[in-house]
C-alpha positions as CSV (number, residue, x, y, z in Angstrom):
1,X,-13.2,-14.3,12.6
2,X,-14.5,-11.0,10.6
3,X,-12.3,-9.4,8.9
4,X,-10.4,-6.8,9.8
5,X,-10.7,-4.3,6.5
6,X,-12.9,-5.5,3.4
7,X,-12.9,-3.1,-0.3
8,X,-15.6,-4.2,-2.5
9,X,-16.2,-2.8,-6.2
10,X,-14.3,0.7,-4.7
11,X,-14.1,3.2,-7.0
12,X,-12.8,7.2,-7.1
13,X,-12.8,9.5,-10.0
14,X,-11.6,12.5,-10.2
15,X,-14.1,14.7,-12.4
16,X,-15.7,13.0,-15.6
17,X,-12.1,12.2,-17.4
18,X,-10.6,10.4,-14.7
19,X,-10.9,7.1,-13.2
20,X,-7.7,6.6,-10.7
21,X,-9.3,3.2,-9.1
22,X,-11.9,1.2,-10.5
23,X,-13.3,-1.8,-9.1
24,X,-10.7,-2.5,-6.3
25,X,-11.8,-5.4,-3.9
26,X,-9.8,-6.4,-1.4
27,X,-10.0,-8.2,2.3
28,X,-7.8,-7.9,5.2
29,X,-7.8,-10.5,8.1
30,X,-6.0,-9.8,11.9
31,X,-2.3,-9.7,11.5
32,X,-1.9,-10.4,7.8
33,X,0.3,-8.3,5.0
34,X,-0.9,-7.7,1.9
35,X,1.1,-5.4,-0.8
36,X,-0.5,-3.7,-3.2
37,X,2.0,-3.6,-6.0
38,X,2.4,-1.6,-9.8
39,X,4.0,1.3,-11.4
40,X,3.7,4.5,-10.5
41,X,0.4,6.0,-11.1
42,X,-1.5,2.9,-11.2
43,X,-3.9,3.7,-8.3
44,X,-2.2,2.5,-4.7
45,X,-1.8,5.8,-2.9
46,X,-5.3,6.8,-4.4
47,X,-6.5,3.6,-3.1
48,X,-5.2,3.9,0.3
49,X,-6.6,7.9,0.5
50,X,-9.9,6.1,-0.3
51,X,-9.8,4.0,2.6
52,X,-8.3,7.2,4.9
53,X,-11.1,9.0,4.2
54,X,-8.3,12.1,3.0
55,X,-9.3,12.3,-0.5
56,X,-9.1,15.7,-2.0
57,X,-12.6,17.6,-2.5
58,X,-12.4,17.3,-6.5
59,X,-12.3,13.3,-5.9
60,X,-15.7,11.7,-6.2
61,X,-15.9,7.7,-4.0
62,X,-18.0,4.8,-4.1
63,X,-17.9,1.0,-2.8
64,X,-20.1,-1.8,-2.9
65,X,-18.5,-2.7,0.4
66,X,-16.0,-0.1,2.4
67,X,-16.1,-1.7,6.1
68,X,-13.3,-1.4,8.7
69,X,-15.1,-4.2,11.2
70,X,-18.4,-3.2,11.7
71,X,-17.6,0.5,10.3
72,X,-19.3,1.0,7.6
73,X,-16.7,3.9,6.0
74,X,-18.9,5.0,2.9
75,X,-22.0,6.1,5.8
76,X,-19.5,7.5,8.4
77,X,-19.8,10.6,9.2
78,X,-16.3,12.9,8.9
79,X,-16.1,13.3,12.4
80,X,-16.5,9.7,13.0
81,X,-14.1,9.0,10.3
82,X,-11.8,11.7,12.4
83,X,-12.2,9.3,15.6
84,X,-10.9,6.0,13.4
85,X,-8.3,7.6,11.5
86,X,-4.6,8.0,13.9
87,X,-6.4,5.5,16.4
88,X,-7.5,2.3,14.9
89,X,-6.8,3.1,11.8
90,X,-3.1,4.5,10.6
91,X,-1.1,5.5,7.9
92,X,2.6,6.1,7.4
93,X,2.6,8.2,4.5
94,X,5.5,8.0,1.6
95,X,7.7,11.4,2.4
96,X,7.7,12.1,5.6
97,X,9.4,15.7,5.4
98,X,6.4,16.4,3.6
99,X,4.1,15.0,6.1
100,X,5.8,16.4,9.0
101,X,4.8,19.8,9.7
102,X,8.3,21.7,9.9
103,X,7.1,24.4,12.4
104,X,6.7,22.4,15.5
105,X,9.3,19.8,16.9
106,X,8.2,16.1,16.8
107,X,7.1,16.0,20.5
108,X,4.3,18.6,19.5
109,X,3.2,16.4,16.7
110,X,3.5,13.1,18.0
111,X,1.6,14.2,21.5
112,X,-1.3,15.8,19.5
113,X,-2.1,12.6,18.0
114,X,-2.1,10.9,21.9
115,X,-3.9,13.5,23.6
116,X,-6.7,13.9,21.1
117,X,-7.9,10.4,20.8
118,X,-6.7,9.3,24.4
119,X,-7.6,12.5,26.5
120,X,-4.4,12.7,28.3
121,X,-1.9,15.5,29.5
122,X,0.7,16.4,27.5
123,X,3.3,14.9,29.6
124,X,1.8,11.7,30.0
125,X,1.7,11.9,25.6
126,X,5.1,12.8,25.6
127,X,6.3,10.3,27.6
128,X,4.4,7.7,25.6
129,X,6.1,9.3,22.3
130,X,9.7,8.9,24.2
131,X,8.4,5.3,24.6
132,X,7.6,4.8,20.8
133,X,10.6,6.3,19.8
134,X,13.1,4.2,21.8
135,X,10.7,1.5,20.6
136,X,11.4,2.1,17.3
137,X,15.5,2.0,17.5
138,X,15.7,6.1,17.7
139,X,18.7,6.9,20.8
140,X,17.9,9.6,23.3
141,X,14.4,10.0,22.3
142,X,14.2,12.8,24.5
143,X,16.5,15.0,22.8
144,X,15.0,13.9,19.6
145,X,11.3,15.4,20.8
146,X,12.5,18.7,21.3
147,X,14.0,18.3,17.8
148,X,12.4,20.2,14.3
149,X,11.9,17.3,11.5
150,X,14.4,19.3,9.7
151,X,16.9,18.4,11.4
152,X,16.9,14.7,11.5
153,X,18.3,12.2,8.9
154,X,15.7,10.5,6.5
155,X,15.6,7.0,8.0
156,X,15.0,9.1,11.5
157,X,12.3,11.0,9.9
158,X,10.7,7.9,8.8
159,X,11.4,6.0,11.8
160,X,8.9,9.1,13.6
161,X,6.7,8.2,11.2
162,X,6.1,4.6,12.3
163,X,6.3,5.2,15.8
164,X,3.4,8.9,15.1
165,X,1.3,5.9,13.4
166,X,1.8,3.4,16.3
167,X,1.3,6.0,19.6
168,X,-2.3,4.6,19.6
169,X,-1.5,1.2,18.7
170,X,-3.9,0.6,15.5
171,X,-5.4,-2.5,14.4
172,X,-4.7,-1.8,10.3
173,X,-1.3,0.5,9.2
174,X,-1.1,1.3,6.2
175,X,2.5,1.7,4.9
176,X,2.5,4.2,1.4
177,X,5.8,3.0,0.0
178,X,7.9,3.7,3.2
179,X,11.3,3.2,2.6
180,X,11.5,5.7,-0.5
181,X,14.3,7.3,-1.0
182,X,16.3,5.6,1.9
183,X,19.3,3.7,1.0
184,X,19.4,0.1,1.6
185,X,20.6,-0.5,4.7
186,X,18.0,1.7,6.3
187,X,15.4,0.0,4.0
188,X,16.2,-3.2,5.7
189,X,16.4,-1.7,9.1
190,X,12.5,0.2,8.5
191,X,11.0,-3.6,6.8
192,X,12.5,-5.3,10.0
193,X,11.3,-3.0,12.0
194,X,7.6,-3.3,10.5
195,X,7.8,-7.3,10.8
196,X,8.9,-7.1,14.6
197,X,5.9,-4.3,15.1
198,X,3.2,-6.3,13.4
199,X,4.1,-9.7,15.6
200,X,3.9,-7.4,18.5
201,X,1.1,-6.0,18.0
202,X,-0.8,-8.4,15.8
203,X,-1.3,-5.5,13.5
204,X,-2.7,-5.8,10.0
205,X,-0.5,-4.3,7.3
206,X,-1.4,-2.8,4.0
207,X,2.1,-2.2,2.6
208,X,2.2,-0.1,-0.9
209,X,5.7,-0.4,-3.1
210,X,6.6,-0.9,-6.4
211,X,9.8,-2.7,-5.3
212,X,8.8,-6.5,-5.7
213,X,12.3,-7.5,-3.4
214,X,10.4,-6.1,-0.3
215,X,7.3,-8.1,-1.7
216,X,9.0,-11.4,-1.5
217,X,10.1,-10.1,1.6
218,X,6.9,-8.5,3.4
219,X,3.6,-10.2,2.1
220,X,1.2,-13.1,2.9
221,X,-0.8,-11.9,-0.2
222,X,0.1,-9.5,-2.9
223,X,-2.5,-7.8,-5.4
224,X,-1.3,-6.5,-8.7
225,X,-2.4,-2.7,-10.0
226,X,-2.7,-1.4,-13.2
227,X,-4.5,1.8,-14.3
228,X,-6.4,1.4,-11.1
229,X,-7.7,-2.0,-11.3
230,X,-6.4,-5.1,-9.3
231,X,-5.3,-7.3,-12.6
232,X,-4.2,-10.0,-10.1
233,X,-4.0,-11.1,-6.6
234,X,-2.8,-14.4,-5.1
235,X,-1.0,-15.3,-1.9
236,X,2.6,-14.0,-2.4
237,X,4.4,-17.8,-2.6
238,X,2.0,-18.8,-5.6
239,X,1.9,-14.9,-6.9
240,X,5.8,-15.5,-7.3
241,X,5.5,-19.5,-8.3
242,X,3.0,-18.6,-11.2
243,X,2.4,-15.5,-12.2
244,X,-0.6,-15.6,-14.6
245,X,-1.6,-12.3,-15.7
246,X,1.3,-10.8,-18.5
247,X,1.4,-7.5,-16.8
248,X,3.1,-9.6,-13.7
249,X,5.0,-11.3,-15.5
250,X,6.6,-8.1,-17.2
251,X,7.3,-7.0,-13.7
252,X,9.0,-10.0,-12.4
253,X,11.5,-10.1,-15.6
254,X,12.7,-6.0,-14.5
255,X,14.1,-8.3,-11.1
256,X,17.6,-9.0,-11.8
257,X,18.0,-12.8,-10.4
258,X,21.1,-13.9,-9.1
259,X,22.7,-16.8,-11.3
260,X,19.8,-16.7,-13.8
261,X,20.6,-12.9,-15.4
262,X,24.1,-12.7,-17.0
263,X,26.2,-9.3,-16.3
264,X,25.7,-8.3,-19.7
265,X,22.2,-9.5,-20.6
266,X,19.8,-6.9,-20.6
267,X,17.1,-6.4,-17.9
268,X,13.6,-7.0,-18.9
269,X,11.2,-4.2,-19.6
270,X,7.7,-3.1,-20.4
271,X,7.5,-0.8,-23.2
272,X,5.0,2.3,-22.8
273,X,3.7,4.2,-19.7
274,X,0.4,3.4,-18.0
275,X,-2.4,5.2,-18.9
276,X,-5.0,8.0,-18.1
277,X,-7.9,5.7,-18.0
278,X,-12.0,7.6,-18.1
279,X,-14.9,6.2,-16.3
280,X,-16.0,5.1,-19.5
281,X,-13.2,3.0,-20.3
282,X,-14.0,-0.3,-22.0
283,X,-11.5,-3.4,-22.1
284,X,-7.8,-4.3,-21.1
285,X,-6.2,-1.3,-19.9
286,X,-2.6,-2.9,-20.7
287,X,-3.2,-4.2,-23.9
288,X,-1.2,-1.4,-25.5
289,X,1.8,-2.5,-24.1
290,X,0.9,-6.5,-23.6
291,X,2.9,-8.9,-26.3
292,X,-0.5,-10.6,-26.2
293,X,-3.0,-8.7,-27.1
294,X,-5.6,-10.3,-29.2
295,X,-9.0,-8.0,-30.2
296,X,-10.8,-9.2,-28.5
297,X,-8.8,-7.0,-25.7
298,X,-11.2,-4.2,-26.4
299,X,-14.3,-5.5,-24.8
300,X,-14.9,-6.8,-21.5
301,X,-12.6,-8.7,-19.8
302,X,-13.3,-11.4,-17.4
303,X,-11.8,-11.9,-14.2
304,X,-10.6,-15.9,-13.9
305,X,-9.4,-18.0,-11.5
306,X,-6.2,-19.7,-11.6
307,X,-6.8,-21.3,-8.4
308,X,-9.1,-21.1,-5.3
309,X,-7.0,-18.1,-3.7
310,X,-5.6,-16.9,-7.3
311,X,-7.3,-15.0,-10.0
312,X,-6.4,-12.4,-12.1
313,X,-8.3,-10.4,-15.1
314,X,-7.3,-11.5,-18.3
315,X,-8.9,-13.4,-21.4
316,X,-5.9,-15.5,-21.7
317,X,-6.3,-19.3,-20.8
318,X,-4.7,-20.4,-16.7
319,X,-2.2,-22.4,-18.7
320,X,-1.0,-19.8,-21.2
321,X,2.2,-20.0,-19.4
322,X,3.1,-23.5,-19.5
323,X,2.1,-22.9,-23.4
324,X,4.6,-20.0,-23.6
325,X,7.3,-21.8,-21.8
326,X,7.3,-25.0,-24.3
């Protein structure tokens, strides 16, 4: 079976002093999850732009591969891009009061998206957004259409977005960091929500957070940004199991774990911020703030395997962590 999505070598800069993702590969297969994971500012909502086609004019793209099944996205034409992008391909973007336009009522928005790839009347649109909002857990869908986004809660603004996303029923969603700023029992109720839809609809998830709870959760395979490269990727059990690259590592001691961290033990934490990387950047882009940086840091650094599935892009041995452990 072909794969469903597959990044090769992609790259965006923005201008000659930027390089926001460099050299992200990536393939999705029919119904898997994988989590792109990192800090803020380390390249995932760039990333998924990239793929979207909806990067701003200033950004500059390239790929050695960019292919949504036999699409090849770097040739397409905008237009054809336009005929992808809300049909096969969708995204639920990270605030949805900003993504919702406030002057028209979410029956307006969610039917454009229907009638303009599926060539319908507007009732039969709306009565397929009525659908995907009772789908979706939202009561009296009806009343909710003629509503402005205004004037619903958070997790019902979010829950529109998923069900905007789904009204053509896409093969790959990509989720930017969707239960932001959502407290945590609506978090739960959006990630279940997600897992139902995808064994529905055997739909192929690209899920972006920086919370590795919903990791554990969520993913079949998890890759690991930093400064907009992919410093490790591995199906989530092993990812978890044996984390190999030290930037991983870092993030997996800020998790408090239940009867392993004391009440008054400190939390683990990376020192530093990540940073603005240029195209011309040579080297580890963490070794400012890695505990094991060696010189040798500054030049190239090779990407490894740790296993057939893992690798990761260090110059550290695979066993540096059983070494550190004894």
């Amino acid at each position: 079976m072909s794969p469903v999505l597959e990044a090769g070598n992609l790259r965006v800069t923005f201008g000659t002093s930027v390089a926001a993702v460099r050299g992200v590969s990536l393939t999705m297969n029919r119904g898997e999850t994988h989590c792109l994971v990192g800090e803020s500012g380390c390249g995932k909502s760039v990333t998924a732009l990239a793929i979207m086609g909806l990067l701003s004019r200033t950004a500059h793209r390239s790929a050695d591969i960019l292919r949504f099944h036999d699409y090849d996205l770097t040739r397409l034409s905008e237009r054809g891009m336009a005929r992808l992008r809300g049909d096969r391909i969708a995204m639920i973007f990270q605030e949805p009061m900003t993504s919702l336009n406030p002057a028209y009522t979410v029956g307006s928005q969610m039917a454009e998206v229907f009638q303009r790839h599926r060539r319908v009347s507007r009732a039969t649109a709306l009565d397929r957004a009525a659908e995907l909002l009772q789908r979706v857990g939202i009561t009296a869908p009806g009343l909710r259409l003629k509503q402005y986004p205004h004037q619903l809660s958070g997790g019902l603004r979010q829950r529109v977005m998923i069900s905007m996303a789904l009204m053509c029923e896409p093969e790959l969603l990509i989720a930017d960091e969707p239960t932001t700023a959502l407290d945590v029992t609506v978090q739960a109720q959006i990630l279940r929500l997600l897992q139902n839809l995808q064994r529905e609809l055997g739909l192929s998830l690209l899920l972006i957070t920086h919370d590795l709870g919903i990791v554990a959760r969520m993913a079949d395979r998890v890759s690991v940004m930093y400064a907009g490269e992919i410093v490790e990727s591995a199906p989530a059990g092993a990812l978890f199991a044996a984390p190999t690259h030290p930037y991983t590592r870092g993030l997996l001691r800020c998790i408090p774990v239940p009867r392993q961290v004391r009440r008054d033990e400190p939390l683990g934490s990376i020192p530093g911020v990540v940073p603005r990387i240029a195209p011309d950047f040579v080297g580890c882009s963490f070794r400012d703030r890695c505990a094991q940086a060696m010189p040798d840091c500054a030049r190239h650094v090779p990407r490894q395997r740790a296993t057939i599935d893992h690798d990761y892009l260090c110059r550290l041995p695979t066993d540096w962590t059983r070494a550190e452990a004894a």
